[in-house]
N, C-alpha and C positions, 0 to 999 in steps of 0.2 A: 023452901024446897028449891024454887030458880037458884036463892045463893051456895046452896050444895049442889045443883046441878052442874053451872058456872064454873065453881072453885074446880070441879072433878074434870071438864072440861080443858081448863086452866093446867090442869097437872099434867094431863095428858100431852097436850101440846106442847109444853116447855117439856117432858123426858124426851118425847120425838125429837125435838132440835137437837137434846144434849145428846141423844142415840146418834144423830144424823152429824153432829159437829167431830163426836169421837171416831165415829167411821172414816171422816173426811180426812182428821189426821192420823189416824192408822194408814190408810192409803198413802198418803204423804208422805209417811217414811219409811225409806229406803231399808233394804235387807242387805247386810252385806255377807258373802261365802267367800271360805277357801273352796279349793276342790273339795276337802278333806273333811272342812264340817259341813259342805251341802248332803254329801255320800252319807254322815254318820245320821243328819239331819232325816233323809230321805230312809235309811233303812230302821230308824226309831219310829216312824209315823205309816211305812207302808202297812196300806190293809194286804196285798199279797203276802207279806212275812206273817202276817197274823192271821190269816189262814193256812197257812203251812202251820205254824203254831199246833194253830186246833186241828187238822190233819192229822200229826204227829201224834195227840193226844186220843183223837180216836183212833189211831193203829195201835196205839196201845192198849187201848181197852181192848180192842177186836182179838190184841195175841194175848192176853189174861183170860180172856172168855175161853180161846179155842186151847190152849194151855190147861185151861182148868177141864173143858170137856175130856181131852186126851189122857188128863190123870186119872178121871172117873175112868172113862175106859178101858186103861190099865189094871186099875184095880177091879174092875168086875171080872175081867179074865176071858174067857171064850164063853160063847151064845152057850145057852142047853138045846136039848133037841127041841124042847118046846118050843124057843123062841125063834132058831130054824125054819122049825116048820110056818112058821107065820110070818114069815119074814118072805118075799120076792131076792132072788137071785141078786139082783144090783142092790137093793137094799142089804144085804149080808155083806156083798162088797164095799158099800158106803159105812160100815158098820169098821170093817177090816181097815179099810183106808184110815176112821177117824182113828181105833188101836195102835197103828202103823207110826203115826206123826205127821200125818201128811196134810191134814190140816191144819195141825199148830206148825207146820212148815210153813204155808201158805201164809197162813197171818203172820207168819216172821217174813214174810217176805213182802208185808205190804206195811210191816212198823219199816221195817230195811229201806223202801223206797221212799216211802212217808220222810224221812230224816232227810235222804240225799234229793228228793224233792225241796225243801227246808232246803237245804243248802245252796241248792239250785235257784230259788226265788230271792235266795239274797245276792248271790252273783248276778243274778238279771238287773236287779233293781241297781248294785252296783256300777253296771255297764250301760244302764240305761241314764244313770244322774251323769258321770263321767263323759260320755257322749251327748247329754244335754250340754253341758258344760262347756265342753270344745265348741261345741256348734253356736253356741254365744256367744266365743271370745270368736270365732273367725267370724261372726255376721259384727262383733264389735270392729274391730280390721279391719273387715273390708268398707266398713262406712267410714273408717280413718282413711284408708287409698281413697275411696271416692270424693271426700271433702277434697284431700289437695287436689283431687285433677279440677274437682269442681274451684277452687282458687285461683290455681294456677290459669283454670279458662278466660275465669273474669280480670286474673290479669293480663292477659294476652288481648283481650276484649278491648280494654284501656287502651293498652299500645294502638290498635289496629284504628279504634277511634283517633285519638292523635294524632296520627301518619297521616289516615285520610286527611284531615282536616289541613295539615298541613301541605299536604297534595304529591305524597311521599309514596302511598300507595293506594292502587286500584279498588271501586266498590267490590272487585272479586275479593279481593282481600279481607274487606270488612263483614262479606257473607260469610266466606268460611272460619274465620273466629265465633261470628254469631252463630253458625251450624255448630261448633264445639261446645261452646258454651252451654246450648239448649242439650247437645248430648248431653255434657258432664253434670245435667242438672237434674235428668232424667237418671241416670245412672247414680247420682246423691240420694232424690229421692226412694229409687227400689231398694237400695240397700240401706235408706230407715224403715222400709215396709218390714223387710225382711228382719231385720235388727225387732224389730217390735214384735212378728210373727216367732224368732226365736226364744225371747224374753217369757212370753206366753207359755211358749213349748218348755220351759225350762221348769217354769214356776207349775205346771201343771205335773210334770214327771217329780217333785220334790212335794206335790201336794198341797201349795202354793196356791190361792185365789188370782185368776190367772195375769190379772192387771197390776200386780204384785213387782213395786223398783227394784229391783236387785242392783248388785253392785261387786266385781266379779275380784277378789284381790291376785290370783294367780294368771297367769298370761301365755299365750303360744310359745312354747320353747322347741328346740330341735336339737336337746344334748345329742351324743351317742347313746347308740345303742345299747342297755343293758346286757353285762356278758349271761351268758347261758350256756348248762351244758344240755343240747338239743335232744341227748338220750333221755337223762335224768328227768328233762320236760316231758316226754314223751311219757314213761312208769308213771309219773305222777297222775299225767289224764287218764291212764289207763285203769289208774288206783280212785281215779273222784271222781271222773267226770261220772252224771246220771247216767246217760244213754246204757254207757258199757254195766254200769251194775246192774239195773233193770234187766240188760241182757243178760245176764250173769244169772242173775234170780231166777228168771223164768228160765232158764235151760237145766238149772240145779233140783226146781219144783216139776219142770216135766219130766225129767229123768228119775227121781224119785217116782210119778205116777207111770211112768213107763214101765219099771220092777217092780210095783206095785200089783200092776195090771199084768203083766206079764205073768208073776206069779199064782195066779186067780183063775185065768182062763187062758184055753188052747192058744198057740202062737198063731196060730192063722184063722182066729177070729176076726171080725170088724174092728170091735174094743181097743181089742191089743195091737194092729194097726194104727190105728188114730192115734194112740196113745204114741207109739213106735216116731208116728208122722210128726207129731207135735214135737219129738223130744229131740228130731232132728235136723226140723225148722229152725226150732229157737237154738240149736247148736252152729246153726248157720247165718242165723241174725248176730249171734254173740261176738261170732269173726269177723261179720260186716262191720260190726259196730266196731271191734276193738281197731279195724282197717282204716273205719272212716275216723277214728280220734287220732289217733296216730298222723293220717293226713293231716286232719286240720290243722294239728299244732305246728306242722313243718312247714305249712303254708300259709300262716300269719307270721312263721318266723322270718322267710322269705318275702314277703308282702314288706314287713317291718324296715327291712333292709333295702327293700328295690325303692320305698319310698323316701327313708333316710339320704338316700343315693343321688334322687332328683334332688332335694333340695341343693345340693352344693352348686349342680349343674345352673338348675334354675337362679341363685343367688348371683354366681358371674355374669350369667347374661341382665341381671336387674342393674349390675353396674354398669354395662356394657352401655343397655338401652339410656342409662343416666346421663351419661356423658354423652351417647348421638344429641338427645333433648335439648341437653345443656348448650352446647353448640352450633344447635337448630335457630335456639332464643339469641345467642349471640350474633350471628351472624343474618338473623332477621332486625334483628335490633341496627345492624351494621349496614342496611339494605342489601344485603346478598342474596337472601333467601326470600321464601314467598310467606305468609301465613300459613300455607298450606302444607308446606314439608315444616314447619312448628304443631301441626295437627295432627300431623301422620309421626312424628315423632311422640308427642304426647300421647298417643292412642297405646304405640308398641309401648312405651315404659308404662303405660298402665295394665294393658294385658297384661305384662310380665311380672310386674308384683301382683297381680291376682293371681296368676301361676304358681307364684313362689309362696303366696299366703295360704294356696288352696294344699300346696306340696304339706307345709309346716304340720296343717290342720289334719289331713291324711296320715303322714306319718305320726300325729301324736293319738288319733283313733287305734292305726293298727299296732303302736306300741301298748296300747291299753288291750286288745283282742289278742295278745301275744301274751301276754301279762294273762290277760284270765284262762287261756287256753288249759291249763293244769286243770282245772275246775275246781284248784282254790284261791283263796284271798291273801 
């Protein structure tokens, strides 16, 4: 009995190491995406798509049911007076309404939204991985600028050591290289915080365990601008985007129960008000909605463009600030300058490529929100 207790003991413990061994190199190894297989990766495994899915599946049933009830009550035809008589006034009209279609409308109106729902959850998910994405390659960038400034400090660090030693320049000199340094090291460090905190964020929007290496093969660009023609973008959003169909549906469903109602009871009932109020609400949200997609799309186009813009602006002055630097180090190297206009030089060329890299990062988001503005893929 001990030696089968032992052995089973025994087993146990050696699967545990070999569980804990295989996890240790799964972890270990890296994941590597394009843009293009994170996006396909992330929209095969989202649980949002697969609830839209079954959504989809139950509007369907919902407009088979209400379909099937509307054929029955076609073919029964009109109440008798007996059923009249035992039927309440709103009940005859709820009777009239299902006859009419106005519930197998309805449930077409919620398989209708069910689908552009569905489509809508995959644009999310799309613009959620692609914005994962960018925001990794710029937190990867920016921890590239902060290594060289962090470098470039501790080479200036050297120098400044040196000089003193050699009696070339003042302790002020050797404080303010050591205040850079301690900056640019500060400024390494937050941007591997931050570099880690995106790696996280990425792996989790793609469904990823979130301590998950990735390894990103595509990189910040700043082509031109894709051409467009700004009408034809606009029909489009007006043809997919959700908001506007939803509005659409519901102005099409309340206006059906508007004639519906209206035909049924006096025009200046309660009823036939409400009904009147509804049908000219949602006739008034449909024009907001079709107002506000129209904006949208014109002002991602313009975003797209105003940020494209910056960058060139921002790119000269990164050459600009290169050359002040570069001649900052030479002419401190030459004893002309102090330590301290090489720090103040160093500081502005590092603003300005974070400028430039935040510029890049910006305009490849709002080309991507420009790009999905139609409300398809």
């Amino acid at each position: 009995m001990k030696r089968k207790l032992f052995a089973l003991v025994l087993c146990l413990v050696t699967a545990a190491f070999l569980f804990t061994s295989a996890g240790a190199d799964e972890a270990d190894q890296a994941v590597t995406f394009s843009l293009q297989q994170a996006v396909d990766y992330a929209l095969e495994n989202s649980a949002a798509i697969k609830l839209a899915n079954t959504a989809v599946e139950k509007a369907e049933v919902g407009y088979r049911e209400a379909k099937s009830a509307y054929d029955k009550a076609k073919e029964a035809g009109d109440l008798s007076r007996e059923e009249r008589m035992m039927m309440s006034s709103e009940m005859r009209f709820e009777s009239h309404k299902l006859a009419e279609g106005y519930y197998k409308e309805m449930a077409d109106m919620g398989r209708t939204l069910a689908k552009a729902g569905r489509e809508q959850a995959i644009e999310t998910v799309k613009m959620a991985v692609q914005n994962a994405y960018f925001n990794l390659l710029f937190a990867k960038e920016k921890a590239g600028i902060q290594k060289s400034v962090l470098d470039s400090a501790e080479k200036d660090m050297d120098i400044a050591n040196k000089k003193y030693e050699l009696g070339m320049v003042s302790q002020v000199d050797v404080l303010s290289s050591e205040a850079a340094l301690e900056s640019a090291r500060l400024g390494y460090n937050t941007a591997l915080r931050d570099l880690e905190y995106q790696e996280m964020s990425f792996n989790k929007t793609l469904g990823l365990p979130l301590k998950t290496r990735v390894n990103l093969t595509d990189s910040l660009t700043h082509e031109e601008p894709p051409e467009a023609d700004l009408e034809e973008k606009v029909a489009l959003a007006l043809q997919n985007r959700y908001e506007v169909i939803a509005a659409k549906e519901q102005y099409r469903v309340n206006e059906l129960n508007h004639k519906l109602t209206l035909g049924w009871y006096p025009e200046n009932t309660f009823i036939t008000r409400q009904a009147r109020y509804d049908m000219e609400k949602s006739h008034h949200q449909m024009v907001s909605a079709e107002q506000d997609v129209e904006l949208s799309v014109k002002k991602a186009y313009m975003d797209m463009y105003s940020a494209y813009e910056s960058i060139n602006v921002l790119g000269k002055n990164v050459e600009r600030l290169q050359k002040a630097y570069d001649i900052a180090r030479l002419r401190y190297d030459n004893g002309m300058a102090t330590s301290q206009e090489v720090v103040n030089a160093l500081n502005a060329l590092n603003d300005i490529k974070l400028q430039h890299l935040k510029a890049i990062h910006g305009y490849n988001l709002a080309r991507l929100q420009f790009e999905a503005s139609s409300g398809i893929g």
